[in-house]
N, C-alpha and C positions, 0 to 999 in steps of 0.2 A: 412473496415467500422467498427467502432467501437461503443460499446454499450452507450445506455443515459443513464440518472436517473434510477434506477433499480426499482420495484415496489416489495412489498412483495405479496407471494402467496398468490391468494384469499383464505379466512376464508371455513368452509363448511357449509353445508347447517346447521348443529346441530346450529354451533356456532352466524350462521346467526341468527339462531328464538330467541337464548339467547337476542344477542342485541337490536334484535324489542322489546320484551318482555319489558326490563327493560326501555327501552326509552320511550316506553307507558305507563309506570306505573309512569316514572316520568316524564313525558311531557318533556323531556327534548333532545336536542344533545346526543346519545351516540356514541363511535365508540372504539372500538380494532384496537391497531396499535403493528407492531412486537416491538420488544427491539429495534432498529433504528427507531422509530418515523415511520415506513411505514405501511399505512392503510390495514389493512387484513379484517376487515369489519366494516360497518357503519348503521347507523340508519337513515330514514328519518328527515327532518328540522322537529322543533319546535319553530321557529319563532328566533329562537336564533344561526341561525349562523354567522362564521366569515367570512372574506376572507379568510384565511388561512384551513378555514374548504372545504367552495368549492372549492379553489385550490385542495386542496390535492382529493378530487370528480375526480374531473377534469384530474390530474395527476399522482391518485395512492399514491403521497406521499406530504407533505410539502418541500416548499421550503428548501434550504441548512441553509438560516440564520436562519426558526424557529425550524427545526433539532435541530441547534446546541444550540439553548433557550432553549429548552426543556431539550436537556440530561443536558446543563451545571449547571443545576439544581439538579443535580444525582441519578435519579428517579430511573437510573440504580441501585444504591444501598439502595433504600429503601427497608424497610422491611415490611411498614406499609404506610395505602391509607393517601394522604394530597394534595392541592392544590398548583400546582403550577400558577407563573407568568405572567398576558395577558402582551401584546408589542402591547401599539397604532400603531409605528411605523412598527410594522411587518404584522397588523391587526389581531393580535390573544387574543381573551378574554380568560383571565383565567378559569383554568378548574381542574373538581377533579379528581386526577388521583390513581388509585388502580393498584400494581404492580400484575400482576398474575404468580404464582411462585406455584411450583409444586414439589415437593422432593429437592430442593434447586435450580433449574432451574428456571430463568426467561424467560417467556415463551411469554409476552407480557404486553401490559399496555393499561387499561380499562380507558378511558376519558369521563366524563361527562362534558359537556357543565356549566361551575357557572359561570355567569357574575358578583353577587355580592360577591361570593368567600362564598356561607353561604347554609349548606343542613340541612332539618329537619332530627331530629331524626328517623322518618320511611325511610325517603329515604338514607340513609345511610345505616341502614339496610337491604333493599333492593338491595341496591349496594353491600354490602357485599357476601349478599346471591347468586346473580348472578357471581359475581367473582369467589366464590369457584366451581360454575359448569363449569364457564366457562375453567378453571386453567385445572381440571379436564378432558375437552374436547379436551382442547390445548396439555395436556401431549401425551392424544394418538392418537394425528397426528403426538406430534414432536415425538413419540418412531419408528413410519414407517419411519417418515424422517432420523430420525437417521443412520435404518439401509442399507437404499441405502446410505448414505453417507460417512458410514463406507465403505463398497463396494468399492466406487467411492476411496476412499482414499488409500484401500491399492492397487487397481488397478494402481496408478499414484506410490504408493512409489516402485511397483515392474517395472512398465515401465523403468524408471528410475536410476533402480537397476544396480550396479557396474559388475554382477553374467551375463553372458550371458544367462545360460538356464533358471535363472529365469524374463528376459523381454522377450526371448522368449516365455515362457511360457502367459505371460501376455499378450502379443502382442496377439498371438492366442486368445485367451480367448476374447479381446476387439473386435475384429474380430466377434467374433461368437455372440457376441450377439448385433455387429451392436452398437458399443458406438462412436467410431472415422470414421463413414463411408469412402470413400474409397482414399478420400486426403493422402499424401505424404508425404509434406511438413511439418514438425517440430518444433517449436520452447517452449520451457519452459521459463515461468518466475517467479520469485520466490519473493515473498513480506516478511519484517523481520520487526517485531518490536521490540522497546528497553521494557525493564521489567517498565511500566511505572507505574501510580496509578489508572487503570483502570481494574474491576474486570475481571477474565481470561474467562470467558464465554461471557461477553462483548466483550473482544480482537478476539474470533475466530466469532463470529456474527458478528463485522463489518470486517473481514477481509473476510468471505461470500457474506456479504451485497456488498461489494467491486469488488469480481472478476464475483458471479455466472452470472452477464451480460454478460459476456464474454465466456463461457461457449458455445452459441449460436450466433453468428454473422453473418452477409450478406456472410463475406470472410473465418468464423474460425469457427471449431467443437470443444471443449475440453472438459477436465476432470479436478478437482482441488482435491488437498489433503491438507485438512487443520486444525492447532494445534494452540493454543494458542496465539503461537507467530510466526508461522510462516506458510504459504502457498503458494503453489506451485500449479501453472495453465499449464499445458500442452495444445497444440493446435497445431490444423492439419488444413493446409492449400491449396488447390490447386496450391500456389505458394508463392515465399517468400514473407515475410508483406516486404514496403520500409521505410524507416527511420520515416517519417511522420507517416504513420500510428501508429509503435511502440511508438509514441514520446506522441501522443494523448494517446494510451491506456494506456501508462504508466501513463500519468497528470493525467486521468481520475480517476485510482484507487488511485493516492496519495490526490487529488481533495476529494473523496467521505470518503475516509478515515478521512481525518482533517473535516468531516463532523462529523463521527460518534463515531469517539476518541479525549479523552485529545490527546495534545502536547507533553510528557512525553512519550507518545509511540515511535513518533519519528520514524514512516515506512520509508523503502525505499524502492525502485523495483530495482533488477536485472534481465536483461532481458538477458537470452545464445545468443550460435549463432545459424544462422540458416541453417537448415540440410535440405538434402534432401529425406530421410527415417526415418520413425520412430524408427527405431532398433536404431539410433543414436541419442535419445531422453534422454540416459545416459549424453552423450556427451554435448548435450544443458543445460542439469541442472549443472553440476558442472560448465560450463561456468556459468552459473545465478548466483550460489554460490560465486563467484570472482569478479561477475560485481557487486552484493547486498553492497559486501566487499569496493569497490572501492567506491559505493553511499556515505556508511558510512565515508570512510576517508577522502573524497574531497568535500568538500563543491561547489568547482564552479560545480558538479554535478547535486547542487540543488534536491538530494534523487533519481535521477535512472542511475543508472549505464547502456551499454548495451556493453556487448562483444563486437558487431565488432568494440565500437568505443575507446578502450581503451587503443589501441595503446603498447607501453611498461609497460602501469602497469598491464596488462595482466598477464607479466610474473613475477613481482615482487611480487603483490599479492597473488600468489601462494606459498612466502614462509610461510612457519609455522608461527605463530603471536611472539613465542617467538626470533626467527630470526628479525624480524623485529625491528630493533633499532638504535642506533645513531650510533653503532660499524661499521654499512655498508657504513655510509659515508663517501667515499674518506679520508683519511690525507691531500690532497691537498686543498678540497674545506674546509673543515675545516679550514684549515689555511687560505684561503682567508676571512672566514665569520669573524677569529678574529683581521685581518689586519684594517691598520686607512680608514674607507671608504667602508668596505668589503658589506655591503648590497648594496650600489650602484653601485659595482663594480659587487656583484654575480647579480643581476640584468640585468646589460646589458651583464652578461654572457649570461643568460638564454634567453634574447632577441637574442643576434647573434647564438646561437644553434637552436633553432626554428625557424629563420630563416635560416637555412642548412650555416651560416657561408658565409650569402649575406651580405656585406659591404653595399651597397647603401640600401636593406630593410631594416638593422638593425640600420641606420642614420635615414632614413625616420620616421621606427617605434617610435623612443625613442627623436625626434628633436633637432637630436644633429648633429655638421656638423663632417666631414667625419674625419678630421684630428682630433676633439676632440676622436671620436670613435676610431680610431688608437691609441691612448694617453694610451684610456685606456684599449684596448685590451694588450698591451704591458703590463700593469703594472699586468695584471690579470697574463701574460705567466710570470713574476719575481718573485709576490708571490707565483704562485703553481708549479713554476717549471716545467710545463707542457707546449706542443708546440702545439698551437691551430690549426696548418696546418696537423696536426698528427691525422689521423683517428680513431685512439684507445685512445688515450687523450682526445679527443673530447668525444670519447661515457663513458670515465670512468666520466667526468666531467658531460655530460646530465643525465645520471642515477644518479650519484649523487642529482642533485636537486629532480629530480622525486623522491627517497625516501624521500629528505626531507619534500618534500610537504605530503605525505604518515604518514611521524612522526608527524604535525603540529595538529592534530586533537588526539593524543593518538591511543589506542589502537582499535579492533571494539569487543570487548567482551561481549558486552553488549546488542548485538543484536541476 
């Protein structure tokens, strides 16, 4: 079972009385939502809500499409309060929003309710002056949050760890204090983003925002360890998750992601294999590291990679990025690709390989009749010299394409 919409940690009581406060003093909507748009606390109605106001009541947080209004407005990087945008169509009235930011941390963003986009002079002031307590207030909860999640992270980078006696060591340690209670079952997934134009503390808040649901499931207990650009979720299972399950978690966090980030970041999930001990939770991540790889270079992956399903690029992906180049492709298929016809020919190579070198599936597959397909199997074994009934011919020619499709996207360095 996998996690919903995530909700941000409720506000505390300090922060609670700031908001009543100033929403009485200006009759107006007020509410604190984290840096993802998710309500940490709110003020009662003043006659002026939206739908989108008692959605998010309702839900914890706004819908994904006024989410995505909001940041694309890049409130994220203001430095200074201003109004953004209502959306008839989303039913959200424009509102003034003050970023609250604290030693250079954005810590949250303060919304007031303006339907006509216009505040007087005292209430501005106002606004101002409750922002900087409130800034103030928010510094020192996120300074605790900070430090369990400092914790939690080098907990997950030692789990993990190449060093035997230091996951043993760690394993112990998560034991004793009751973090992964008493599940078996393993599995690590790793999320990467590209260097996109989205500020670096924004990149590890939604990549938070994204996994901490998971964290806690009907079926999974984890841990995450998470950097800028890249995070890493550990989870223990009473039994292995099934393809479905992983298929959902993974959509979910690419889902909530295109929520809370530009496109320029460009996530993908690699998901390991799955173990049956945690001591072999090394084992899962570096698989996640390969399948993240694979995300990045294969488009029909559509952004998540997962070990068990990656067949031979498993093993090719594992070489060093500067190995990886045209130098690995065959001489043979090379010279079919620059033969007269060679793409329609390397084609319905790649068709009768995948099909294990079935004549009638690979007629069926490509609607061609049986003799045409003969035609041109023949013409393939003239230009590369190769004997298609020949079990190692066969596989120097299937790898072959399989890097090429590996080259067609460039390098993955940027993730």
């Amino acid at each position: 079972m996998t996690a919903g919409a995530q909700r941000a940690r409720p506000g505390s009581a300090e922060l609670q009385a700031l908001v009543d406060e100033l929403a009485e003093k200006l009759g107006r909507s007020v509410a604190v939502d984290d840096p993802l748009v998710r309500m940490v606390c709110t003020s009662r109605h003043f006659g002026d809500e939206d739908p989108v106001r008692i959605g998010t009541l309702l839900q914890g947080r706004a819908d994904n499409a006024a989410v995505r209004h909001v940041l694309a407005q890049g409130v994220a990087r203001w430095s200074r309060p201003g109004f953004i945008d209502g959306r008839d169509d989303l039913g959200l009235l424009p509102r003034y929003v003050v970023p609250l930011r604290e030693r250079g941390h954005l810590l949250g963003l303060l919304m007031v309710v303006a339907p006509d986009r216009t505040l007087g002079e005292q209430d501005t002031e106002a606004i101002a002056w409750a922002a900087d307590l409130m800034a103030a207030q928010m510094y020192v909860e996120h300074l605790a949050a900070a430090t369990w999640k400092t914790d939690e992270r080098t907990l997950v980078l030692e789990l993990v760890d190449a060093n035997v006696a230091t996951r043993t060591a760690a394993r112990r340690r998560a034991l004793e204090r009751g973090l992964l209670g008493g599940a078996e079952h393993v599995l690590v997934t790793v999320v990467q983003l590209s260097r996109g134009t989205e500020p670096v503390r924004q990149s590890e808040a939604a990549l938070w925002g994204a996994l901490e649901g998971f964290r806690q499931t009907r079926s999974a207990q984890g841990v995450t360890a998470i950097d800028a650009e890249r995070a890493i979720l550990l989870q223990l299972r009473d039994r292995p998750p099934g393809p479905a399950e992983i298929a959902a978690q993974s959509a979910r966090v690419l889902e909530e992601l295109a929520t809370f980030l530009d496109p320029s970041t460009a996530p993908v999930v690699g998901v390991g294999g799955r173990h049956p001990a945690l001591d072999d939770a090394w084992g899962s991540y570096e698989q996640a590291l390969v399948a993240a790889r694979a995300a990045r270079r294969l488009p029909s992956l559509k952004g998540v990679g997962d070990w068990d399903r990656l067949g031979e690029f498993a093993v090719l992906l594992q070489l060093p990025e500067h190995a990886l180049n045209d130098s690995l492709v065959p001489k043979p298929l090379r010279t079919l690709n620059d033969a007269h016809g060679g793409e329609r020919l390397r084609d319905t190579l790649r068709c009768f390989l995948e099909h294990a070198g079935s004549i009638p599936r690979t007629a069926d597959a490509l609607h061609l009749h049986r003799t045409s397909l003969y035609y041109r199997l023949r013409q393939i074994q003239e230009i590369t010299g190769l004997d298609l009934d020949d079990g190692a011919h066969r596989l120097t020619l299937h790898l072959g394409l399989r890097i090429e499709e590996l080259l067609t996207t460039g390098d993955d360095g940027g993730a």
